[in-house]
ZADO-1210 file (C-alpha; in nm, 4 decimals, padded with zeros to 6 digits):
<atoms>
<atom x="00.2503" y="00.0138" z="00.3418" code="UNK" pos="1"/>
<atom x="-00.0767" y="00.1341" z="00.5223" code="UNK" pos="2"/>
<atom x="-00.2843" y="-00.1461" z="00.2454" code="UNK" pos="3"/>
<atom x="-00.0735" y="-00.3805" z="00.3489" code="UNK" pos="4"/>
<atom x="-00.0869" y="-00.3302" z="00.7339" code="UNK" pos="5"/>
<atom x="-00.4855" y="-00.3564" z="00.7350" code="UNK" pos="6"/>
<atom x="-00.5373" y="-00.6362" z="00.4939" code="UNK" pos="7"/>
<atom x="-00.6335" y="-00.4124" z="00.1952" code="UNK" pos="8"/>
<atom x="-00.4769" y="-00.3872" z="-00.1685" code="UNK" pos="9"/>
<atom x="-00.2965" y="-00.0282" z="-00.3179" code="UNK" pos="10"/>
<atom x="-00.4734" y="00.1404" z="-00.5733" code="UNK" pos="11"/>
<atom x="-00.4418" y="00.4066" z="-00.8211" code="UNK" pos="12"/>
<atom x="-00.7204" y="00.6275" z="-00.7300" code="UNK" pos="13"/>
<atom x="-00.8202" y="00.7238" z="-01.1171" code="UNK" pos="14"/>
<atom x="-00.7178" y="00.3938" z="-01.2546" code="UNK" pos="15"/>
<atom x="-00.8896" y="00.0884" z="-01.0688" code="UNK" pos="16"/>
<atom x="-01.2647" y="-00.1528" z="-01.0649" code="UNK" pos="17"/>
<atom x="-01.4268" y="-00.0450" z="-00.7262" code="UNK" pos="18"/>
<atom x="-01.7086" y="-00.1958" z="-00.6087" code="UNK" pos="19"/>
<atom x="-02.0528" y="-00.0559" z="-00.6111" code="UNK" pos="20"/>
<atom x="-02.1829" y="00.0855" z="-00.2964" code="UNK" pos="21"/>
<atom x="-01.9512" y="-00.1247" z="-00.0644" code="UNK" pos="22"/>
<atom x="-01.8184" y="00.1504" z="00.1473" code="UNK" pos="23"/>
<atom x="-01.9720" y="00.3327" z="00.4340" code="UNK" pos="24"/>
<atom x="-01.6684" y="00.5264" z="00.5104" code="UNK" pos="25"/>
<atom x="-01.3839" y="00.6174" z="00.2424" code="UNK" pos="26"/>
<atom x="-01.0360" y="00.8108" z="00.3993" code="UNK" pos="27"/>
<atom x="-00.8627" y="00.9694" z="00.1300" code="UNK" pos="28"/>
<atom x="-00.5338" y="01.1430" z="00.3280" code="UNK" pos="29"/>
<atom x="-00.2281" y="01.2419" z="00.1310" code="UNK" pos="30"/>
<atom x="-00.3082" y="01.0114" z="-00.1745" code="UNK" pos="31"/>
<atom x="-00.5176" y="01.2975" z="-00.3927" code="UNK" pos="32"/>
<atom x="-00.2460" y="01.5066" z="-00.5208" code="UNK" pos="33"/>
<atom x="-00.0761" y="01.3083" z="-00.7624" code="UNK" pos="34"/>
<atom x="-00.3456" y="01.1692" z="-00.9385" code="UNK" pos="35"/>
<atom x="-00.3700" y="01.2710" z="-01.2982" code="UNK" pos="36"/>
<atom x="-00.7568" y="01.2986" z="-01.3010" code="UNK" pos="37"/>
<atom x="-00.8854" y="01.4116" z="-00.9811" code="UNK" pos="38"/>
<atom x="-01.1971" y="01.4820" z="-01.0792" code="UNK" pos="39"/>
<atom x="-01.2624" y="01.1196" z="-01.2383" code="UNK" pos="40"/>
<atom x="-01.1207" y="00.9764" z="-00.9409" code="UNK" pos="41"/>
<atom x="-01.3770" y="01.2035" z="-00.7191" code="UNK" pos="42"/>
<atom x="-01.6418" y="00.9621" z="-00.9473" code="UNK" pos="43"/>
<atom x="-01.4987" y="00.6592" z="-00.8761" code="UNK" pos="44"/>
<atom x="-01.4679" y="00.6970" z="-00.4807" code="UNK" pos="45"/>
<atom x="-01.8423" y="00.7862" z="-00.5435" code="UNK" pos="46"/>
<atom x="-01.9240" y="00.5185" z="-00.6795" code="UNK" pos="47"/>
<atom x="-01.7617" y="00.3014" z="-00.4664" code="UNK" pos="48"/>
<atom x="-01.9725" y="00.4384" z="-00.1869" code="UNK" pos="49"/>
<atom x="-02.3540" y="00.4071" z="-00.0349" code="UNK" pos="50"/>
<atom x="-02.6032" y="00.6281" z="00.0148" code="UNK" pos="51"/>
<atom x="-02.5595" y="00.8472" z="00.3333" code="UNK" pos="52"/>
<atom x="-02.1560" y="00.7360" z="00.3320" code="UNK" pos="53"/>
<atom x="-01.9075" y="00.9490" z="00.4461" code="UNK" pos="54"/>
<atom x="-01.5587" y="01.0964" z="00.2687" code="UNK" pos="55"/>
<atom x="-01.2777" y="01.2424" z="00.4454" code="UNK" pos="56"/>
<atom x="-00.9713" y="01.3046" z="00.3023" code="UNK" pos="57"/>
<atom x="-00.6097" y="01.5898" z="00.3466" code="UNK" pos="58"/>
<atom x="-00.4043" y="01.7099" z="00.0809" code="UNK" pos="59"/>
<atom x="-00.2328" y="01.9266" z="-00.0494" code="UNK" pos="60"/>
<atom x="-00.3264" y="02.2917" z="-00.1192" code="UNK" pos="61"/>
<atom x="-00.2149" y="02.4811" z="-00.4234" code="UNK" pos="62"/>
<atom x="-00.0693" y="02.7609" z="-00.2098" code="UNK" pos="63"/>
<atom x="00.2222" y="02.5536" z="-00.0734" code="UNK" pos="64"/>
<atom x="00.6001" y="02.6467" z="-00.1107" code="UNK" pos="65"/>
<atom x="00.5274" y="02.9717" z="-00.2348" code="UNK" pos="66"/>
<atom x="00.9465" y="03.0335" z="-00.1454" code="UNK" pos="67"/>
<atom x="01.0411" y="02.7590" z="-00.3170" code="UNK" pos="68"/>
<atom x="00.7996" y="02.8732" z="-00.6235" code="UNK" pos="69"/>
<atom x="00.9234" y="03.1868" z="-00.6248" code="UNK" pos="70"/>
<atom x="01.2758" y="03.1005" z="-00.6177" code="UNK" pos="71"/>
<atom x="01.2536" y="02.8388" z="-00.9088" code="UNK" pos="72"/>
<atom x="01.0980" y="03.1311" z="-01.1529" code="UNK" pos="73"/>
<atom x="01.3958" y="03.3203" z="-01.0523" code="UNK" pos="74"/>
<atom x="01.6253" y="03.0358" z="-01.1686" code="UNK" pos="75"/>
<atom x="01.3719" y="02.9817" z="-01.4994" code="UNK" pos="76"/>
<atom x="01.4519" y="03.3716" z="-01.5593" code="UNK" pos="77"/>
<atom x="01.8069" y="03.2796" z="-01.6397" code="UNK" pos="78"/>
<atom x="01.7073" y="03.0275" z="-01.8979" code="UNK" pos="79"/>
<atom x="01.4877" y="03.1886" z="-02.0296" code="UNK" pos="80"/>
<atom x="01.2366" y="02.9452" z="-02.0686" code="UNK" pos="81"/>
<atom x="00.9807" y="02.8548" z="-01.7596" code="UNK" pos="82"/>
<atom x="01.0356" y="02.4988" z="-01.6558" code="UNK" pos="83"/>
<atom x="00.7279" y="02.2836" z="-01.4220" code="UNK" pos="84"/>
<atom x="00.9288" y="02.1989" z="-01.1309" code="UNK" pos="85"/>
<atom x="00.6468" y="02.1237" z="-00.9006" code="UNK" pos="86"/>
<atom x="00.3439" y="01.9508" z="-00.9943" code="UNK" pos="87"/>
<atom x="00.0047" y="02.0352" z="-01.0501" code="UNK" pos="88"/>
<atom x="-00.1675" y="02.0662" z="-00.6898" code="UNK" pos="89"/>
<atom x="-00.5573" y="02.1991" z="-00.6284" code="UNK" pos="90"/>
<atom x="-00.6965" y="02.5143" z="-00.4730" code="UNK" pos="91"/>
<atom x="-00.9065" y="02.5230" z="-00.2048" code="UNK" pos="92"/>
<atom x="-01.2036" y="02.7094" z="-00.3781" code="UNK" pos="93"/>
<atom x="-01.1647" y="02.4218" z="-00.6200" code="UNK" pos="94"/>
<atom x="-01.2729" y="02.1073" z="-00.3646" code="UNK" pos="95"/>
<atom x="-01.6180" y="02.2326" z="-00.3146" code="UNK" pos="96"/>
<atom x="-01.7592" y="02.2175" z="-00.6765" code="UNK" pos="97"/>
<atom x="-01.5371" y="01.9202" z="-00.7874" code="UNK" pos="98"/>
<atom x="-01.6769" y="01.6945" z="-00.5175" code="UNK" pos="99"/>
<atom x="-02.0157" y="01.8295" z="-00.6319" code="UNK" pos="100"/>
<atom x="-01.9955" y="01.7137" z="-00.9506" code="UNK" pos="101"/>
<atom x="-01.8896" y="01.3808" z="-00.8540" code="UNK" pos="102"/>
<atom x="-02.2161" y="01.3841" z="-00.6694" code="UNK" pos="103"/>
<atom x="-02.1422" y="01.4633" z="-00.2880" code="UNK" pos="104"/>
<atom x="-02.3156" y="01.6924" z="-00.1092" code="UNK" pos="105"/>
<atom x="-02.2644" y="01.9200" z="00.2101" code="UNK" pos="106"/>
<atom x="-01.9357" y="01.9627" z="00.1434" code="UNK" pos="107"/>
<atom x="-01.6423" y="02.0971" z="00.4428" code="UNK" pos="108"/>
<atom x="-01.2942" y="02.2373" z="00.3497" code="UNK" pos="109"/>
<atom x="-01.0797" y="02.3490" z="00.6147" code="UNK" pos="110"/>
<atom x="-00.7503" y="02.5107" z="00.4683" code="UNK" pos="111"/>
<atom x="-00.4568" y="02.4755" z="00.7743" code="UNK" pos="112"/>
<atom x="-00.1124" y="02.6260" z="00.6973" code="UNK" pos="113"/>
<atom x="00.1992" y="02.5598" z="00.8442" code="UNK" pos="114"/>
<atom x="00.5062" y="02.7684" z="00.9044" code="UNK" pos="115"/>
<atom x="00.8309" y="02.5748" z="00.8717" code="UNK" pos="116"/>
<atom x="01.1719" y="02.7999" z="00.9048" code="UNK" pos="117"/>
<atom x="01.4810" y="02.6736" z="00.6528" code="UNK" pos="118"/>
<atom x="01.8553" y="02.7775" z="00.7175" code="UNK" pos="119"/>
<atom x="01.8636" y="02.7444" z="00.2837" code="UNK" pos="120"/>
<atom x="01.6761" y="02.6218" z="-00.0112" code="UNK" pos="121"/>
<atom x="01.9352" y="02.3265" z="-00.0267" code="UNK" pos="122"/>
<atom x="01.7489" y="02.2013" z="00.3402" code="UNK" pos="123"/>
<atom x="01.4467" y="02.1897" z="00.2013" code="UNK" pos="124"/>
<atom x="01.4597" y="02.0402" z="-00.1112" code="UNK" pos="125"/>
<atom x="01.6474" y="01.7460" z="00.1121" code="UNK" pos="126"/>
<atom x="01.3319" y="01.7334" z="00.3248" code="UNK" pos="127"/>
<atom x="01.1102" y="01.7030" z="00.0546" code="UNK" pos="128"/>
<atom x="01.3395" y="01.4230" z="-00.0945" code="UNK" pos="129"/>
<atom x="01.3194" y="01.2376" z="00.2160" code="UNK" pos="130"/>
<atom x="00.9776" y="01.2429" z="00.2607" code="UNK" pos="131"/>
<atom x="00.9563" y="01.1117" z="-00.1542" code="UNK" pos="132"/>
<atom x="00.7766" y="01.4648" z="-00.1741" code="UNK" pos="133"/>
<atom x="00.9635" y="01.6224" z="-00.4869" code="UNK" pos="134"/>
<atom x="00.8437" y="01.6697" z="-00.8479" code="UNK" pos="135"/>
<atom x="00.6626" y="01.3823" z="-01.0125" code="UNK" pos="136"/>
<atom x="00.6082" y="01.4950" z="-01.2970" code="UNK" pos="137"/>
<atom x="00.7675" y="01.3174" z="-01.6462" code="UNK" pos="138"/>
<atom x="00.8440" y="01.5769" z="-01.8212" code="UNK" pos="139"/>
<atom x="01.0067" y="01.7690" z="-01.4869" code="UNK" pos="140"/>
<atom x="01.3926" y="01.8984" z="-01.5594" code="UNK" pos="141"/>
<atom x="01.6466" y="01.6580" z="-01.4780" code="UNK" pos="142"/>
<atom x="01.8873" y="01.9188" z="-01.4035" code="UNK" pos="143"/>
<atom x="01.9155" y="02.2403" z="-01.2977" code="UNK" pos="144"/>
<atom x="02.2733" y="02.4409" z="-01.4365" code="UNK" pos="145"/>
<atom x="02.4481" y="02.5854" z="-01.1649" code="UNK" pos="146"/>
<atom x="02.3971" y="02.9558" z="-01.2734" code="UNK" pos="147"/>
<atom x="02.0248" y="02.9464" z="-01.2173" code="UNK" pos="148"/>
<atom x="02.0884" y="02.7098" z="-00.8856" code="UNK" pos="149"/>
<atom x="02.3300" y="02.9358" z="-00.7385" code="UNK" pos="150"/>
<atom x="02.0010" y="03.2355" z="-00.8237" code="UNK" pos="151"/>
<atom x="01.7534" y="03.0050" z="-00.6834" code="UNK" pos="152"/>
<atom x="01.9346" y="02.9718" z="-00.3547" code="UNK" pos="153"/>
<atom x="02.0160" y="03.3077" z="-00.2895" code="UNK" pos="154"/>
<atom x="01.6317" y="03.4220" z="-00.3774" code="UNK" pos="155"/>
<atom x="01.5231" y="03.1937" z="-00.1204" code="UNK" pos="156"/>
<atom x="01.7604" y="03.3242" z="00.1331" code="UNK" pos="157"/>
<atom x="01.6710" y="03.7072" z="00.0639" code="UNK" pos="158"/>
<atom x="01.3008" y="03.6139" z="00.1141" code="UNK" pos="159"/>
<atom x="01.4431" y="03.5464" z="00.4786" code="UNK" pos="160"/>
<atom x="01.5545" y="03.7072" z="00.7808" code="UNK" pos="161"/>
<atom x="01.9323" y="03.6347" z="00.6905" code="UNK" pos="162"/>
<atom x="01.9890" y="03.3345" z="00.8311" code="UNK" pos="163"/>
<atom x="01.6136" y="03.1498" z="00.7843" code="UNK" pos="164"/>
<atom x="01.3663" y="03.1508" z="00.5545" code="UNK" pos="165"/>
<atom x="00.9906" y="03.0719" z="00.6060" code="UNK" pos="166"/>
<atom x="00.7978" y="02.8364" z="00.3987" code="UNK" pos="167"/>
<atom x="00.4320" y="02.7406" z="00.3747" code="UNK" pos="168"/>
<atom x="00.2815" y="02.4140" z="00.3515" code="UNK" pos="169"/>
<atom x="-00.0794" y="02.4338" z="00.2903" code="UNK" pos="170"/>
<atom x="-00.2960" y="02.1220" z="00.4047" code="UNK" pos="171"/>
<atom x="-00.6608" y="02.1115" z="00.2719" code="UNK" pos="172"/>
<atom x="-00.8892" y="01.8819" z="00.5332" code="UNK" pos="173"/>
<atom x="-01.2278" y="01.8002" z="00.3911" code="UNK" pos="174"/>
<atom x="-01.5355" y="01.5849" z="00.4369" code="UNK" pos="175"/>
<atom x="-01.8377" y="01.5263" z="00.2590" code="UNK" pos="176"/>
<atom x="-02.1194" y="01.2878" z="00.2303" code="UNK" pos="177"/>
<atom x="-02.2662" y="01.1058" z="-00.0436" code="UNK" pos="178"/>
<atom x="-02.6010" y="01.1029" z="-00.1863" code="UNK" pos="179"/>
<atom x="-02.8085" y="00.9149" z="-00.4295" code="UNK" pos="180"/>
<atom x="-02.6900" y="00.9293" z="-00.8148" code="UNK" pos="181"/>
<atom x="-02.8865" y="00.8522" z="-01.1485" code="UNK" pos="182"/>
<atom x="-02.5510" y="00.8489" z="-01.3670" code="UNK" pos="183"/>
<atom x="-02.5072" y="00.5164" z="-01.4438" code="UNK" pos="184"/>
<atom x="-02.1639" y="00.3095" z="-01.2678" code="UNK" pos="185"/>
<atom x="-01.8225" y="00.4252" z="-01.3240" code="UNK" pos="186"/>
<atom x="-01.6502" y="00.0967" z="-01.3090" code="UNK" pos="187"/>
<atom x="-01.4233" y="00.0604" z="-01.6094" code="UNK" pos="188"/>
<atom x="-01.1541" y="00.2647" z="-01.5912" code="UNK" pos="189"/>
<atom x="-01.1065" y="00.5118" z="-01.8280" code="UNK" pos="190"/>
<atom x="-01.4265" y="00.5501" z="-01.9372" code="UNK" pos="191"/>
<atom x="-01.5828" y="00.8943" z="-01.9560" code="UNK" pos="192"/>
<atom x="-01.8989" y="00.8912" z="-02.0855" code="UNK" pos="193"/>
<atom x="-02.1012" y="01.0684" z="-01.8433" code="UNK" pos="194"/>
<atom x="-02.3849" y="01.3264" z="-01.8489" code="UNK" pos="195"/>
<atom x="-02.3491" y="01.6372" z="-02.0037" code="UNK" pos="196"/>
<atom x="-02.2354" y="01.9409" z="-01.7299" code="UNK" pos="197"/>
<atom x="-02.0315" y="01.6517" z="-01.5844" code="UNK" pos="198"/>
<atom x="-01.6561" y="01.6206" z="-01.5767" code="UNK" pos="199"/>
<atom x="-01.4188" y="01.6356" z="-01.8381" code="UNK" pos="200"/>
<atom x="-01.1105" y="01.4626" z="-01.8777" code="UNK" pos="201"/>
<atom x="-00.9027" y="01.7116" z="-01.9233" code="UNK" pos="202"/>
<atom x="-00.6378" y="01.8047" z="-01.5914" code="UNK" pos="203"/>
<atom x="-00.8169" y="01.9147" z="-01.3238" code="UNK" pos="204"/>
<atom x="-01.0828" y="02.0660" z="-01.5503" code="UNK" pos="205"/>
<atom x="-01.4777" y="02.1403" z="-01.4348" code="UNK" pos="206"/>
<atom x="-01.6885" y="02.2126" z="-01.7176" code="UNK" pos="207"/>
<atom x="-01.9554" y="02.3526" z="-01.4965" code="UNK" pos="208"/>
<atom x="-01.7173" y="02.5558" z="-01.2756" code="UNK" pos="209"/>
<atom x="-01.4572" y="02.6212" z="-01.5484" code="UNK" pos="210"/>
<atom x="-01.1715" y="02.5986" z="-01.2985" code="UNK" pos="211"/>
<atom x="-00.8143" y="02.4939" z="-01.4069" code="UNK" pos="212"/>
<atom x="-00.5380" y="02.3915" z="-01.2126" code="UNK" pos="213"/>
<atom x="-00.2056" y="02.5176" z="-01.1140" code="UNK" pos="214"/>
<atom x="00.1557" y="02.3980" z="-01.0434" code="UNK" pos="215"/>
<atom x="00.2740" y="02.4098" z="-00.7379" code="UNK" pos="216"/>
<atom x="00.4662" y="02.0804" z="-00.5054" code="UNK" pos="217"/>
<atom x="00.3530" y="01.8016" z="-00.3493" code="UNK" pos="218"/>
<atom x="00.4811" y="01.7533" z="00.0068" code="UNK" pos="219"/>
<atom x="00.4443" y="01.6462" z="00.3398" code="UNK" pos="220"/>
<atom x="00.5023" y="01.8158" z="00.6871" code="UNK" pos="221"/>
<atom x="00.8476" y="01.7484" z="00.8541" code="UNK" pos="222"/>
<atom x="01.0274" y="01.9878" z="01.1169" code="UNK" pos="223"/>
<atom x="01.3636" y="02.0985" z="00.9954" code="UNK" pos="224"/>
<atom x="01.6812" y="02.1390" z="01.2621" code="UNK" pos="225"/>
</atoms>
């Protein structure tokens, strides 16, 4: 919708031909946290981007919906089997070195997070539904049997005050510039021949920083009545 109100095409941020050194200024907010290889993406936007070019970009952190987390291991406790009901998001600590290695430099992260009150879990999983903010992930559950529902929903509404319950969605703001590289172009992609130290392919993995994702949800911020 946004491509197609300025005149510009969708991508897929891991996945696409950009053009070498075209871009002075590359916004990157709430497209991040879905894509399968952050880290090559990170390279591409790079490379995509001159000298002395600037990067700003918002997602989401991996400390969001810790309620609704913690109530979906309560419902996985029943099955006895734990289920990824969210999808992989990144940690703040994380940005820094993976934006590094893609070859930015002086590197910001701001972490905001927001307080939004639910009268039950049932609310917000509709908000996060309407905003197209629920699992993504292919191998997610379909289904979840009523037993473990019926736990999930009243976990949630003991980690309240009895009638609401507060959740946390963490934004990550950053911005960093570019500066010169001596890797040779990204452009194909799904290529990953790079210099050693670089980044693997692997999710979400930094060989040099040896950090590893985790699962939490992707969302976006909407006020609940």
């Amino acid at each position: 919708m946004f491509a197609a109100g300025s005149g510009g095409q969708p991508i897929i941020e891991d996945a696409w031909h950009p053009p070498a050194s075209a871009y002075d200024l590359v916004l990157a907010v709430g497209t991040l946290e879905t894509v399968n290889d952050l880290p090559f993406a990170f390279r591409l936007i790079r490379e995509a981007m001159r000298g002395d070019a600037l990067l700003i970009g918002a997602l989401s952190g991996g400390d969001s919906l810790p309620q609704l987390r913690s109530a979906m291991r309560v419902a996985d406790s029943l099955a006895g089997v734990a289920a990824p009901h969210v999808h992989p998001r990144i940690e703040a600590s994380a940005l820094d070195p993976l934006l590094d290695a893609a070859g930015f430099t002086d590197t910001v992260v701001d972490v905001d997070r927001v307080k939004v009150s639910y009268p039950s879990l049932e609310k917000l999983v509709e908000d996060l539904r309407a905003m197209g903010a629920t699992n993504i992930l292919l191998k997610r559950p379909r289904y979840v049997v009523r037993a473990a529902r019926t736990a999930a929903m009243r976990a949630f509404a003991q980690a309240g005050d009895g009638t609401r319950t507060v959740e946390t969605f963490e934004i990550l703001h950053f911005a960093a510039h570019t500066r010169q590289s001596t890797e040779r172009p990204l452009t194909v992609p799904g290529e990953r021949v790079v210099n050693p130290g670089s980044v693997k392919t692997a999710a979400w993995t930094w060989t040099r920083g040896g950090w590893l994702g985790r699962y939490p949800n992707n969302f976006a911020h909407a006020s609940c009545r």
